[in-house]
C-alpha positions as CSV (number, residue, x, y, z in Angstrom):
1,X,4.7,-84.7,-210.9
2,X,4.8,-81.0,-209.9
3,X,2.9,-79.8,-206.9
4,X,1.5,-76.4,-207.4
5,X,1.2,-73.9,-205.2
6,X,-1.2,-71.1,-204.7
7,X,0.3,-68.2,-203.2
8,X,-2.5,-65.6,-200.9
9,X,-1.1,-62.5,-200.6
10,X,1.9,-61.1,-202.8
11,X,4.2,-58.5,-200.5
12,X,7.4,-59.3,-199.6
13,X,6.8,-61.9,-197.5
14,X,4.9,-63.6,-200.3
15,X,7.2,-63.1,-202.9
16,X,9.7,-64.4,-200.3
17,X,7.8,-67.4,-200.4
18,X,8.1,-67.7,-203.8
19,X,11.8,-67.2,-204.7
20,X,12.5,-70.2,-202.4
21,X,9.4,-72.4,-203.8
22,X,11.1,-71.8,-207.3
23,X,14.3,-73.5,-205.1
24,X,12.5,-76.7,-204.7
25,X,12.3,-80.0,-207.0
26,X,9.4,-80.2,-209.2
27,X,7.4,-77.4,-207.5
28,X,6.0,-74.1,-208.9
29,X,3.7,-71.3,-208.5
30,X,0.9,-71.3,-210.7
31,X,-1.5,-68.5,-209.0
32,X,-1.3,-65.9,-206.9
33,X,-4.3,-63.8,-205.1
34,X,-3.8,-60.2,-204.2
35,X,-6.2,-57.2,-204.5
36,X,-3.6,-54.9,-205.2
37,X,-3.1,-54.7,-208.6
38,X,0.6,-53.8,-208.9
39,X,1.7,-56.5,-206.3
40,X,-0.3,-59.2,-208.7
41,X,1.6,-58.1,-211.6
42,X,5.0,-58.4,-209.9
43,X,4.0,-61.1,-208.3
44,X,2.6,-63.0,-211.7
45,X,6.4,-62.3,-213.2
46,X,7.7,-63.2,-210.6
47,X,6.3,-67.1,-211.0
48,X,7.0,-66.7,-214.4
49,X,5.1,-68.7,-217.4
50,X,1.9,-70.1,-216.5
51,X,1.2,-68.4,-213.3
52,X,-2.5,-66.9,-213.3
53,X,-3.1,-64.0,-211.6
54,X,-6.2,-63.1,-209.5
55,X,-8.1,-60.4,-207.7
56,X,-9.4,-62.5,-204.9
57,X,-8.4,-65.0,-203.2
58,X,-11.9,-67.3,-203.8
59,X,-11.0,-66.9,-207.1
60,X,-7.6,-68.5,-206.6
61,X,-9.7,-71.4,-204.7
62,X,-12.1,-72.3,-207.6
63,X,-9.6,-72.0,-210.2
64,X,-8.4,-75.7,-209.3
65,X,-4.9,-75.0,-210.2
66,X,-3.2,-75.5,-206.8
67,X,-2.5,-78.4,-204.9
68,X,-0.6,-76.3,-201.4
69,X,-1.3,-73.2,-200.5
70,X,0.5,-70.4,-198.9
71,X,-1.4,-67.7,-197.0
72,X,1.0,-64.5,-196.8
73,X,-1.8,-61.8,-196.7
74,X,-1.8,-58.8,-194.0
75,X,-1.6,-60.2,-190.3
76,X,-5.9,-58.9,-190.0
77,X,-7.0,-60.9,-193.3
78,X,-5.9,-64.3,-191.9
79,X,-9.1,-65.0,-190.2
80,X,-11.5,-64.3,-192.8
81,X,-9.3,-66.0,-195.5
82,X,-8.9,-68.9,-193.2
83,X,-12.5,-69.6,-192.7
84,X,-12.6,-69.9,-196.7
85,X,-9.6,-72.0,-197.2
86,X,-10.3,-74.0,-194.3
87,X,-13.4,-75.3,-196.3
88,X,-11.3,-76.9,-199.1
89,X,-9.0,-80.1,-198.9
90,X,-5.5,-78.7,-200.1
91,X,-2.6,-78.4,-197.5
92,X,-2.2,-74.8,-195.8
93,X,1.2,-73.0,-195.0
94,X,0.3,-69.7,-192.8
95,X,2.2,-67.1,-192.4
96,X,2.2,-66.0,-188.7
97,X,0.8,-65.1,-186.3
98,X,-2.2,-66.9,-186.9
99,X,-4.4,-64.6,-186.8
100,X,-4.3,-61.1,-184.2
101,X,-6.2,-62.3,-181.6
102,X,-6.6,-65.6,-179.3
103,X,-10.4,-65.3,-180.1
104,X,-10.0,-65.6,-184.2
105,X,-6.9,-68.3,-183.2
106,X,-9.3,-70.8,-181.5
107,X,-12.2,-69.8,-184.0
108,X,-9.6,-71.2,-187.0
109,X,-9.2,-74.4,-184.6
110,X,-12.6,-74.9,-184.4
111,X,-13.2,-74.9,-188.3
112,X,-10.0,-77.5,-188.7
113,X,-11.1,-80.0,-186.5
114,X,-11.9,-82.7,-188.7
115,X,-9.9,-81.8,-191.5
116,X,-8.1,-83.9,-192.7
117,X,-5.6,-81.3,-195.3
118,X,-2.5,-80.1,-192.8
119,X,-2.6,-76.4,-192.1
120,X,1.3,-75.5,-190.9
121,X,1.7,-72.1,-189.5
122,X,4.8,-70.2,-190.7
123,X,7.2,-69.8,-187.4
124,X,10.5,-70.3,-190.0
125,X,12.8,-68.8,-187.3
126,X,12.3,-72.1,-185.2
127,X,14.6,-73.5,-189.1
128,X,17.4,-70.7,-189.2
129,X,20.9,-72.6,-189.0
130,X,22.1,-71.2,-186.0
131,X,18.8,-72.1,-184.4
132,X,18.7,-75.5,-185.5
133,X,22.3,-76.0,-183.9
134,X,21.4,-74.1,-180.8
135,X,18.6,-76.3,-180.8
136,X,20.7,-79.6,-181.0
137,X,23.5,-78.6,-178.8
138,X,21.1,-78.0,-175.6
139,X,19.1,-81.6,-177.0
140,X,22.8,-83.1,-176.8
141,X,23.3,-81.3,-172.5
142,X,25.7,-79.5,-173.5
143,X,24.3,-76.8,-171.5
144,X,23.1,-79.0,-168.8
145,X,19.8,-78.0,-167.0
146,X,18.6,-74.7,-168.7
147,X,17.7,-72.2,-166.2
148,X,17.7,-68.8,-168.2
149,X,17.0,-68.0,-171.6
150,X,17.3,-64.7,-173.5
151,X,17.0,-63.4,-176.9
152,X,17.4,-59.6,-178.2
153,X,16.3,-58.6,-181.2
154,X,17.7,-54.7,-182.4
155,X,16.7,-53.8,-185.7
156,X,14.9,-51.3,-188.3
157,X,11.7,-50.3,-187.9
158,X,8.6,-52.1,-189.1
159,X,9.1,-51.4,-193.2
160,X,6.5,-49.3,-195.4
161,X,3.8,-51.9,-196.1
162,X,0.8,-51.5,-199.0
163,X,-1.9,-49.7,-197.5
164,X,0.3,-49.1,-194.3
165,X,-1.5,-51.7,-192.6
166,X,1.8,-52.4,-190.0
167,X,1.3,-49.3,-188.2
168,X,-2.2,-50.1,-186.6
169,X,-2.8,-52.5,-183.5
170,X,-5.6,-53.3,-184.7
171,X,-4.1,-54.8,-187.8
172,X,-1.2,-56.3,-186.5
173,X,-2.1,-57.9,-183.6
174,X,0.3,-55.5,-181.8
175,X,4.1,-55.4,-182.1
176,X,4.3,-58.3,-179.4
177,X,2.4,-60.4,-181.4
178,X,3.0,-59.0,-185.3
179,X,6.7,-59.2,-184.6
180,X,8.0,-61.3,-181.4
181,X,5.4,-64.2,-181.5
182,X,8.6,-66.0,-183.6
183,X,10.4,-65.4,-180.2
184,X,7.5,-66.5,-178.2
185,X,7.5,-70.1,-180.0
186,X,11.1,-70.5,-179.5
187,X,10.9,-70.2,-176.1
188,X,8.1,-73.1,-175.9
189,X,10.8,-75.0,-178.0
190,X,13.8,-74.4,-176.4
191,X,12.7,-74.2,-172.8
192,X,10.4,-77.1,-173.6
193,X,8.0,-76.0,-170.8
194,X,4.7,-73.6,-170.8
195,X,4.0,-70.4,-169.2
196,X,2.5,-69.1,-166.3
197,X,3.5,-65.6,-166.0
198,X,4.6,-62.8,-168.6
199,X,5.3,-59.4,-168.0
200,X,6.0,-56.6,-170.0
201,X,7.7,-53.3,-170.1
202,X,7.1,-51.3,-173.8
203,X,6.7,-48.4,-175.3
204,X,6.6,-46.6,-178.7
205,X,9.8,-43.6,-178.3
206,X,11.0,-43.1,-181.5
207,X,9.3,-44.8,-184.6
208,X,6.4,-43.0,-186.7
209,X,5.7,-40.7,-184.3
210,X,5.2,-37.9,-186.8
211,X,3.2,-39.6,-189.3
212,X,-0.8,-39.7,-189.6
213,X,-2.5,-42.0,-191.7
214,X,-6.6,-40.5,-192.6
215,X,-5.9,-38.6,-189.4
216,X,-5.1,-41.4,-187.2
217,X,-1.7,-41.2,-185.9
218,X,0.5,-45.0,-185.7
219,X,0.2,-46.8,-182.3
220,X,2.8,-49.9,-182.3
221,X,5.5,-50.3,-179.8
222,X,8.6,-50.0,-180.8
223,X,10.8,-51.3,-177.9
224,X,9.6,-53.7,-174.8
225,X,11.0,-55.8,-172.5
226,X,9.5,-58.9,-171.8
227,X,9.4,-61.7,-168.5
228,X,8.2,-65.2,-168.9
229,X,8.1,-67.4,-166.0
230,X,7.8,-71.2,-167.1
231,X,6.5,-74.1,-165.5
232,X,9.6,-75.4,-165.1
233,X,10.7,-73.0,-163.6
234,X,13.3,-71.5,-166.4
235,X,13.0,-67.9,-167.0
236,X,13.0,-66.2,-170.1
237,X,13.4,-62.1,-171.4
238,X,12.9,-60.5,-174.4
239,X,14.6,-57.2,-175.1
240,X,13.2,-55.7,-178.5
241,X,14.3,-52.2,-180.1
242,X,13.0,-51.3,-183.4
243,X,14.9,-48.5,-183.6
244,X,18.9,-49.9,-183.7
245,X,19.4,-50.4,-187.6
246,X,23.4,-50.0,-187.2
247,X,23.7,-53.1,-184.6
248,X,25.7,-56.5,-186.2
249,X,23.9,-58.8,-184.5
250,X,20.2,-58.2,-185.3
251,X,19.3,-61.2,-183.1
252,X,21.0,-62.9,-180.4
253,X,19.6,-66.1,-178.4
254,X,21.2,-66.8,-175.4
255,X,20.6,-70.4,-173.1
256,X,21.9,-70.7,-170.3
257,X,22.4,-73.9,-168.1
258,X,24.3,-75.5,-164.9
259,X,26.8,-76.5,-167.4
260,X,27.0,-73.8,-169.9
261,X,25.7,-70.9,-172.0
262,X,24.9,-71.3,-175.9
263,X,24.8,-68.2,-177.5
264,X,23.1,-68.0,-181.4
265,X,24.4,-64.7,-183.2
266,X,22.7,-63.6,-186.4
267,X,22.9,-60.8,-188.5
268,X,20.4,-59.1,-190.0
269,X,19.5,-59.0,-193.9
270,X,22.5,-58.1,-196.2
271,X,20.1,-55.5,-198.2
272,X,20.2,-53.8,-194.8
273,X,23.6,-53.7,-193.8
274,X,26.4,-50.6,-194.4
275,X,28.1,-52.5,-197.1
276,X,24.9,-54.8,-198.3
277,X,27.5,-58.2,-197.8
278,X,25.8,-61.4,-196.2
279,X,27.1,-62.0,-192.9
280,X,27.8,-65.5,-191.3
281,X,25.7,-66.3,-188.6
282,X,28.1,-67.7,-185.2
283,X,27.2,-70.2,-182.1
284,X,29.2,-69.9,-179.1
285,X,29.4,-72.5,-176.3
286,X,31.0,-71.0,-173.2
287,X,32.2,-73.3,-170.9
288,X,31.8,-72.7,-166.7
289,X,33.9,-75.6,-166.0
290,X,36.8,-74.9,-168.1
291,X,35.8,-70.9,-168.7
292,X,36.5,-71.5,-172.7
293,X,34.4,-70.6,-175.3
294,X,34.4,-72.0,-178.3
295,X,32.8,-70.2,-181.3
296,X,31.2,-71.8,-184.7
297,X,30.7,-69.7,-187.8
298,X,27.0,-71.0,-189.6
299,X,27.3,-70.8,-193.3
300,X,24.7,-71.2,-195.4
301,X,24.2,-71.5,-199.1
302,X,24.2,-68.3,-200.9
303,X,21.7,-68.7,-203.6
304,X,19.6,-69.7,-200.1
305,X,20.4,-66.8,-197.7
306,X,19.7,-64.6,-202.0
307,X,16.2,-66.1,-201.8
308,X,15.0,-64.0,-198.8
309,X,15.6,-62.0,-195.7
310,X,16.2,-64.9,-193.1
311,X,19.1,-66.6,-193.1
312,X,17.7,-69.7,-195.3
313,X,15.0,-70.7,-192.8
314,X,12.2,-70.0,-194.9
315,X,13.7,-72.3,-197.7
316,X,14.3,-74.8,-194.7
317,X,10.9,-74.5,-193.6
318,X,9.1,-75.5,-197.2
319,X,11.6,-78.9,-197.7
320,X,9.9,-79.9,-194.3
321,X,6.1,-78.5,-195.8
322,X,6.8,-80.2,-199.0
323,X,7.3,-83.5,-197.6
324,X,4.6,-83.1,-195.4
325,X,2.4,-82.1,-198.6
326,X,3.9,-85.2,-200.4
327,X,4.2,-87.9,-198.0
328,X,1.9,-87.2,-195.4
329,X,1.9,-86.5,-191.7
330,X,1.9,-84.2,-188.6
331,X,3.3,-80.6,-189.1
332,X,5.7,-79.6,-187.2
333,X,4.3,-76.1,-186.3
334,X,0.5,-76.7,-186.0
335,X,-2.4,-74.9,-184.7
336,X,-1.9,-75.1,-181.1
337,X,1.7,-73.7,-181.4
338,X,0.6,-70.9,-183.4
339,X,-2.3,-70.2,-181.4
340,X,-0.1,-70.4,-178.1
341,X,2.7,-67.8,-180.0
342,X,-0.1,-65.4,-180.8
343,X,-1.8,-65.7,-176.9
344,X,2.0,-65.2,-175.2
345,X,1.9,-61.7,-177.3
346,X,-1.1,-60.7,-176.7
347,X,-1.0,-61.6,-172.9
348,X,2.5,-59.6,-173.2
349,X,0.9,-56.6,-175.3
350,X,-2.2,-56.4,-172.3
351,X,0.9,-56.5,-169.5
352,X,2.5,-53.5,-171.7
353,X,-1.0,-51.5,-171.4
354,X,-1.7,-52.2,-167.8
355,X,2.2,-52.5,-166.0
356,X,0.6,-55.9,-164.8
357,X,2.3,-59.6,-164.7
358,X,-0.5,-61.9,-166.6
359,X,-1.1,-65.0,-165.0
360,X,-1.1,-66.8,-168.5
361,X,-3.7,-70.0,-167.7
362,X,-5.9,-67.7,-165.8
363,X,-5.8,-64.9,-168.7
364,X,-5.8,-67.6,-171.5
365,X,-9.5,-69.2,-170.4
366,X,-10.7,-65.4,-170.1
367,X,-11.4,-63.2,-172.9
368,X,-7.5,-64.1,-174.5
369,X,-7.3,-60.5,-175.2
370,X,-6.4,-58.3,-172.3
């Protein structure tokens, strides 16, 4: 049997979706939705034989030719294409955030109670390599009691998008939510803990600052600092700059514990680098007791790191969605984490605006939206 999937939404991101699909055992793309006409088209030879092709994505629904669906449209359509899908019994893969505000997030929820189709929301940097063994390394102690946790992320600016709908807030959710809600959910995963405070530090210094779109001039950040308190007690920063394409390590995760300090090292896509060469991905463990450090290099396949622009975790991500699809369960990344990603931006982006620490539970029963 072949499980067919529908694929919402043909930019990169979708077609990334689909090159590492076509990876999987007896799985294939046989629509794609996408009201831009030249994105279809690629899209449609993209899949290959047999894919139809379609305007809209209602159209996609009522075809009956899809048995998962992946939603990969513009961050501001997921609400409104949500509350169709959501209607229909096949399994959902979202791409995050979940939608660009807390107050669509828990309108989704609402509509899935009940359901009884999984809908898994796309956080795929929670199945990058040198994640996963971060990830199992602190599982294992070898950090001991986390206390700190950092990550940095220095890389290009957001990319020219169809219709250049990445330059607005109000279609992105914010850079803090659009870009770092990924980061948001690791913390919850690592630090295994939730927050109570975040505060933020950001501004927009460099990027698009001489470009107008209709007359309206671009308003994301493009380089913040983050603080999130946690429950238990662990603190965690993000340091962002959009604006550092000639840095090795595009991302770099740093735990540290009473024991030790795991650091994840990844570089960032090949098509992006000087020489356009992959790059291995590392994991250090540094030692306080012994003061060695001991340093892993993360290889992955190379027709998997070909298939898109993150280190293999979005092929990672759809083995666990397939299974899911095929034999059932719980996903991994549901609803509540995705809505809990998207309110830690958010609750970071209002910070940003007012130079004020959130008080998360306090803001998160409010409006959710600064």
């Amino acid at each position: 049997m072949t499980l067919r999937y529908g694929i919402i939404g043909s930019g990169m991101m979708g077609q990334e979706h689909m090159r590492n699909i076509a990876l999987l055992p007896d799985c294939k793309v046989t629509a794609v939705s996408d009201p831009d006409a030249g994105m279809r088209e690629m899209a449609q030879k993209l899949a290959g034989d047999g894919c139809a092709a379609f305007a809209h994505h209602r159209e996609l629904l009522d075809s009956g030719l899809c048995d998962a669906l992946v939603i990969a449209a513009p961050n501001h359509l997921h609400h409104s294409i949500l509350k169709d899908v959501l209607r229909s019994d096949i399994p959902i893969l979202v791409e995050k955030p979940l939608c660009t505000t807390v107050e669509h997030c828990r309108e989704i929820l609402a509509l899935a109670s009940g359901r009884k189709a999984p809908v898994w929301v796309a956080m795929e940097y929670r199945y990058m390599p040198p994640l996963t063994r971060l990830a199992l390394k602190l599982n294992a102690g070898e950090a001991g009691t986390v206390r700190m946790m950092t990550i940095r992320e220095h890389r290009y600016p957001f990319l020219k998008k169809v219709g250049d709908w990445n330059r607005f807030n109000e279609n992105t959710g914010g850079t803090l939510v659009e870009k770092c809600c990924h980061y948001f959910d690791l913390m919850r995963l690592l630090i295994q803990s939730e927050p109570v405070r975040i505060y933020a530090s950001a501004g927009m210094d460099v990027n698009f600052l001489d470009e107008a779109y209709d007359g309206r001039k671009p308003d994301i950040i493009d380089n913040a600092f983050v603080i999130v308190d946690f429950a238990n007690g662990v603190r965690a920063m993000l340091d962002l700059c959009m604006f550092s394409e000639g840095v090795y390590w595009q991302e770099e995760i740093c735990v540290t514990g009473d024991l030790a300090r795991i650091d994840a090292r990844i570089p960032g896509p090949a098509r992006f680098s000087a020489d356009g060469k992959e790059r291995l991905s590392e994991v250090a463990v540094s030692v306080r007791a012994t003061k060695q450090v001991t340093t892993e290099a993360v290889e992955v396949d190379e027709t998997i790191l070909a298939a898109g622009d993150h280190h293999g975790s979005t092929f990672y991500q759809h083995e666990r969605f397939r299974r899911l699809v095929l034999e059932g369960g719980t996903p991994e990344v549901g609803l509540k984490e995705g809505i809990l990603a998207v309110a830690m931006g958010a609750a970071a982006e209002a910070s940003a605006r007012t130079a004020q620490a959130i008080e998360f539970d306090q803001w998160l029963k409010g409006s959710g939206n600064g």
